[in-house]
DOKOLGU-12786 format. One line per 2 residues: number of its first residue (from 1); their letters; for each residue x, y, z of C-alpha. Coordinates in steps of 0.02 Angstrom, whole numbers. Each point is the difference from the previous one (the first is absolute). Last residue first. Layout:
NUM	a	X,Y,Z; ...
END
This chain:
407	xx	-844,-443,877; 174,-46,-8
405	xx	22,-172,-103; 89,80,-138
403	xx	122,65,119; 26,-180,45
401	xx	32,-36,-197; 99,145,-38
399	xx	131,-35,140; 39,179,90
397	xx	168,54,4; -18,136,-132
395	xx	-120,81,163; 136,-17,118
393	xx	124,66,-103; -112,149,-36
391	xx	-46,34,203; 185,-16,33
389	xx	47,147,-115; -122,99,34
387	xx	94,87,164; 163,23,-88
385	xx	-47,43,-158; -134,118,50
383	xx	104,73,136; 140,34,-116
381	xx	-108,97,-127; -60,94,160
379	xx	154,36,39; 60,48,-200
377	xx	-117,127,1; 16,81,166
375	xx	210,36,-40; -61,32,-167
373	xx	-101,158,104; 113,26,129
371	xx	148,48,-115; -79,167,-20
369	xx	-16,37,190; -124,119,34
367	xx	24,137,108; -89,-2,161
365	xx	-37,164,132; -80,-53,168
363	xx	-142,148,40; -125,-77,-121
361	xx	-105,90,-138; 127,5,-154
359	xx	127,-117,66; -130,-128,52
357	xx	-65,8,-159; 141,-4,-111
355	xx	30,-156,104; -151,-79,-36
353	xx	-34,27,-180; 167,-93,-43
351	xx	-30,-145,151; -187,-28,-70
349	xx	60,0,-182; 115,-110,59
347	xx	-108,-123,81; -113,2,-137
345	xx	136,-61,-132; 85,-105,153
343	xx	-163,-85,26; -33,-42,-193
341	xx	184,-64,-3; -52,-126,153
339	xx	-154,-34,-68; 85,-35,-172
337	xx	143,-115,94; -136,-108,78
335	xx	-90,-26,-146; 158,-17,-133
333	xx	54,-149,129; -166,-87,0
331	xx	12,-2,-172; 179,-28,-18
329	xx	-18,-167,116; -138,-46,-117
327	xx	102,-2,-162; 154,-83,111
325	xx	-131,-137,24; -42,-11,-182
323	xx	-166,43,-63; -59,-137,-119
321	xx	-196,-19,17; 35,-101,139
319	xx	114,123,84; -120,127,-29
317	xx	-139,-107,87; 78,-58,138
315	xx	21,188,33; -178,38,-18
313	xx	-30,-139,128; 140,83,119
311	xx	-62,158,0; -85,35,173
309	xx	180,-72,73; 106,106,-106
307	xx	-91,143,46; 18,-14,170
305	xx	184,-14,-13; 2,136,-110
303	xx	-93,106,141; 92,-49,122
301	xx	170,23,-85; -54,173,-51
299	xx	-52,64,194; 191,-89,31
297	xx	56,132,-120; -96,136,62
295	xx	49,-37,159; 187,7,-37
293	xx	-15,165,-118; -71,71,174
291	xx	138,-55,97; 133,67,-116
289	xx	-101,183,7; 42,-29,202
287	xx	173,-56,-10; 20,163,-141
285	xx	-41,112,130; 117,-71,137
283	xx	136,21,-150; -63,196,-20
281	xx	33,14,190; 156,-78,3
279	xx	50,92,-128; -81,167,59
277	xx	138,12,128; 152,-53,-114
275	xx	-80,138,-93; 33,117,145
273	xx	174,-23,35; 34,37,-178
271	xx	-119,147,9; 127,71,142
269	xx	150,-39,-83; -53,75,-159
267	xx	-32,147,97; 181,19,66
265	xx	46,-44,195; 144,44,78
263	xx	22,-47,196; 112,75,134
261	xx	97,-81,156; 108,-54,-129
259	xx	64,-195,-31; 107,6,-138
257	xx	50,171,8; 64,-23,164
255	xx	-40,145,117; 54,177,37
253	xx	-156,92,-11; 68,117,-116
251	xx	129,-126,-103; -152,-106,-16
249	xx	-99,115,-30; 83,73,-161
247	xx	67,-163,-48; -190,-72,-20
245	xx	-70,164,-65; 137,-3,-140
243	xx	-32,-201,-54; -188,46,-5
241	xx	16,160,-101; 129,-103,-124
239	xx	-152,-152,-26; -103,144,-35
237	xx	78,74,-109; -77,-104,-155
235	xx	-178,29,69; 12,178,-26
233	xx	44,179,119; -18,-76,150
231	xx	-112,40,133; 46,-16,185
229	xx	-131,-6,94; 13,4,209
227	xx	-59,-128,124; -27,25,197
225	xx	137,129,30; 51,45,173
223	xx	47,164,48; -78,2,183
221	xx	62,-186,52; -126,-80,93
219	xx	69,82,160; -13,173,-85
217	xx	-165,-17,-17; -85,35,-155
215	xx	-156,139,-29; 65,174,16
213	xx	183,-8,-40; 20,-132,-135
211	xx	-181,36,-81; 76,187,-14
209	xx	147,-85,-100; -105,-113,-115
207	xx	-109,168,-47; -169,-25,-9
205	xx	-98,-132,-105; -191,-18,40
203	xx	-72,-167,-28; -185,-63,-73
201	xx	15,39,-167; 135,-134,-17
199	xx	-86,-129,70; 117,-143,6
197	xx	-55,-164,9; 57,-53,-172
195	xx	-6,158,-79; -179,85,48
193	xx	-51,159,-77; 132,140,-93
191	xx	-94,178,9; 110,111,-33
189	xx	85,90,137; -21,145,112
187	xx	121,157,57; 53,109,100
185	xx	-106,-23,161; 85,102,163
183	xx	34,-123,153; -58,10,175
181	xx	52,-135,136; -67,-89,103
179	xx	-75,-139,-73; 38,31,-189
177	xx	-104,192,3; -67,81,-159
175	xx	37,181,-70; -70,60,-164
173	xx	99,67,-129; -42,-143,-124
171	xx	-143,-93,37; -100,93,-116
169	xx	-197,-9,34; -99,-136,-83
167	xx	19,-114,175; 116,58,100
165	xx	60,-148,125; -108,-148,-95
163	xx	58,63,-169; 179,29,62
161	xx	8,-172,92; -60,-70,-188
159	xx	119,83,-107; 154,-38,122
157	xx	53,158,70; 175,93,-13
155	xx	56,66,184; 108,143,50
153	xx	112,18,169; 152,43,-64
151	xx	140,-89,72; 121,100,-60
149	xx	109,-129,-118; -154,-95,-34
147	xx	-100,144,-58; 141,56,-88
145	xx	21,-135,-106; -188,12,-48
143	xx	-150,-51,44; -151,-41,-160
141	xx	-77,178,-56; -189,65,-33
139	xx	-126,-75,-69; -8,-200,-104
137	xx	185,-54,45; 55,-139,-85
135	xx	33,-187,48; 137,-97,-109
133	xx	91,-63,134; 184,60,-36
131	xx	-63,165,-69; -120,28,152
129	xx	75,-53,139; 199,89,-32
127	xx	-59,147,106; 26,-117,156
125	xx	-121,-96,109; -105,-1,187
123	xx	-147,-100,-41; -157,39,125
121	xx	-111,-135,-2; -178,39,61
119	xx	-63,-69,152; -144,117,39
117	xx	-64,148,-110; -84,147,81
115	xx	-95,111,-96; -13,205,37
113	xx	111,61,-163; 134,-111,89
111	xx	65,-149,126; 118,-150,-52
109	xx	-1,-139,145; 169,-76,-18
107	xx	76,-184,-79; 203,20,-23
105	xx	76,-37,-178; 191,29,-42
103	xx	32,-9,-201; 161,49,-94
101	xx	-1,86,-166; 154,-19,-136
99	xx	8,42,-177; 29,-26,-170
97	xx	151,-138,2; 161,-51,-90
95	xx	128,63,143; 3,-19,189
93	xx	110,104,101; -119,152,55
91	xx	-185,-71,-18; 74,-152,109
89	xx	78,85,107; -168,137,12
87	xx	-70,-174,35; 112,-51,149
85	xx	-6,132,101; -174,-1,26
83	xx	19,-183,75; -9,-177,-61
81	xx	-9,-110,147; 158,-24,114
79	xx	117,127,28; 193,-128,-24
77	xx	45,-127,121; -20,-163,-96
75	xx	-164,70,-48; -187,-22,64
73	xx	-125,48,-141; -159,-15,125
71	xx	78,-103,137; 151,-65,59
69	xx	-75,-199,-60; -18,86,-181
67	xx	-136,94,-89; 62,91,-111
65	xx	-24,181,-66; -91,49,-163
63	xx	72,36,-168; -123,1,-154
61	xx	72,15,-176; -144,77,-107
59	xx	30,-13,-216; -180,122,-6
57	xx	-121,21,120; -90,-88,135
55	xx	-151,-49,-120; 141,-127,-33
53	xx	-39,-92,144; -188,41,-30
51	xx	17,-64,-183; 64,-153,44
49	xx	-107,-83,134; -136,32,-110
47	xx	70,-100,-151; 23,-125,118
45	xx	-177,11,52; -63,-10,-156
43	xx	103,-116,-37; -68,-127,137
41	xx	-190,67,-46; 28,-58,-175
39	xx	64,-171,40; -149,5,105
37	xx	-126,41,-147; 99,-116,-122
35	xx	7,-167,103; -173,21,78
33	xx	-90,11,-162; 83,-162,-56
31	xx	-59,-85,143; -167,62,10
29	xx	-25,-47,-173; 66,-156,44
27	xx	-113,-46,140; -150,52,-94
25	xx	48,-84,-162; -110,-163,81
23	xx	-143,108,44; -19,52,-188
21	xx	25,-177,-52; -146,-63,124
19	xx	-98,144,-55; 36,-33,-195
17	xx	-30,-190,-9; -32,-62,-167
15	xx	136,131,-34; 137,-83,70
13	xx	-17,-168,-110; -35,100,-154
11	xx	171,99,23; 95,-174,25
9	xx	-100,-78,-169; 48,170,-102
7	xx	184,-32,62; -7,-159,-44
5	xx	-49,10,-188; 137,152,0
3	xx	114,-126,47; -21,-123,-118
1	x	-75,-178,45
END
């Protein structure tokens, strides 16, 4: 018997029973769906992941302090931490970069215009912020050198504390209080959202040398640096900024370059660190999608198995009209294998419309995965085989005589 003769037999043998073959590609559509939309959500998470690290601005080195068994940055015997000191160094000595700007947060109850905000973080920085993070001023100014050289007691808003302090009046001018003390308004930035867990519009940046003398203690070290930016000037330097930044503070702090009480991180670092994150979520996804195929497959074998059994006379009857038993094993075969393909065609239609849905109207943001859609394909194809095979043997097993018999 040709092919195409058996074929048409296989697709007449499903359709005699279109619930029970519509159930059947349940478990594989499901399957198949599953695969693409979570192998979506995993790179959409990835992708994510990377553009709020490099949301951070452009070709960032990050330096932090340690944390050793001395304490936070603890040297062989030179200042631990990074300190004030040690960025203008590194603005100073270090070639092949744009900028510096050091960070130092404390949390303070911000007070202006007649509102009250509680526990708002107050970011003492450097005039290098802006250009090495990308963030620009929307009114007014962003601190200067001199402010941190005199201690000048101004303040640049976040968009949203200056909305909720001022409202549609101009922040800038105005006078607020940080706890205590009174500071002068010169400025307020763009509006930047959420990075990561950062809300930008929610801080106030002030001077990193007034947040050294009005809000640290001097027994928790009253310079002390908790990260600073260092941006180079291109990706190919930055392999020579890293090198420079670890002499520098090494020779500064007085420690072995090979284990510094220091740490340099680069934003490909960071999302490299956090793929190997989503990996093991993305291969817990694809356990579950694996599952699914698996039911749908055994869902197939039940059903073929059934089949087999309610069709044994009209197999007895092929064979003794001249079907050959590998004739009837492709039969049963093609069926199994065409619900399995028929599931995979619906189940990625499902998977496709799914995840542009959920990143349309969802909160979770998913990209789809080209490769996911063969990928589905040849699954399900797989499943069919695998699962239908038995079934098919079985039934080109049968003796035509006792399957004659059957009523």
């Amino acid at each position: 018997m040709s092919f195409g003769r058996t074929l048409k037999v296989a697709w007449e043998g499903l359709t005699l029973n279109k619930v029970r073959s519509v159930l059947t590609m349940l478990g594989v559509i499901i399957g198949v769906a599953a695969v693409i939309v979570m192998l979506a959500v995993s790179s959409g998470a990835e992708a994510e992941i990377a553009d709020q690290i490099n949301a951070l601005g452009p070709n960032l080195v990050m330096v932090m302090p340690s944390f050793s068994r001395g304490g936070l940055g603890g040297g062989q015997g030179g200042p631990p931490g990074l300190s004030y000191d040690d960025i203008e160094a590194i603005a100073h000595d270090v070639t092949g970069i744009n900028g510096v700007a050091a960070e130092q947060t404390t949390i303070q109850t911000v007070s202006g215009g007649g509102t009250t905000l509680e526990s708002i973080s107050i970011v003492g920085t450097t005039a290098g912020l802006p250009e090495v993070r990308e963030y620009a001023v929307a009114e007014g100014r962003f601190l200067s050198e001199e402010d941190n050289a005199r201690t000048n007691r101004v303040a640049v808003l976040g968009y949203s504390v200056a909305q909720e302090l001022f409202a549609d009046q101009s922040p800038v001018g105005q006078k607020i209080k940080i706890g205590s003390t009174q500071f002068t308004v010169i400025g307020v930035m763009k509006e930047k959202g959420v990075v990561g867990t950062t809300d930008y519009d929610g801080r106030v940046y002030i001077p990193i040398t007034v947040l050294f003398k009005k809000y640290t203690s001097s027994r928790l070290g009253g310079d002390k640096v908790r990260l600073a930016y260092v941006s180079a000037e291109s990706k190919d330097t930055m392999d020579s900024v890293m090198s420079q930044l670890t002499t520098l503070l090494s020779q500064r702090h007085d420690v072995d370059p090979a284990a510094p009480d220091f740490n340099l991180m680069t934003q490909d670092s960071i999302i490299d660190t956090a793929a190997s994150t989503t990996e093991t979520f993305r291969d817990l996804l694809a356990w579950v999608a694996a599952v699914s195929l698996l039911v749908g497959g055994i869902g197939i074998m039940n059903i073929m198995l059934v089949s087999v059994t309610e069709r044994t006379r009209e197999i007895g009857l092929r064979q003794a009209l001249g079907a050959r038993p590998r004739d009837v094993q492709l039969q049963f075969l093609l069926e199994a294998v065409t619900l399995s393909l028929a599931g995979g065609l619906v189940g990625v239609l499902l998977g496709v419309g799914g995840s542009r849905l959920f990143n349309a109207v969802g909160s979770m943001r998913t990209e789809l995965v080209p490769a996911s859609i063969p990928l589905a394909f040849v699954a399900a194809a797989a499943v069919g085989i695998f699962f239908g095979y038995y079934p098919a043997t079985k039934a080109a097993q049968l003796d035509p005589i006792e399957a004659l018999r059957r009523e």
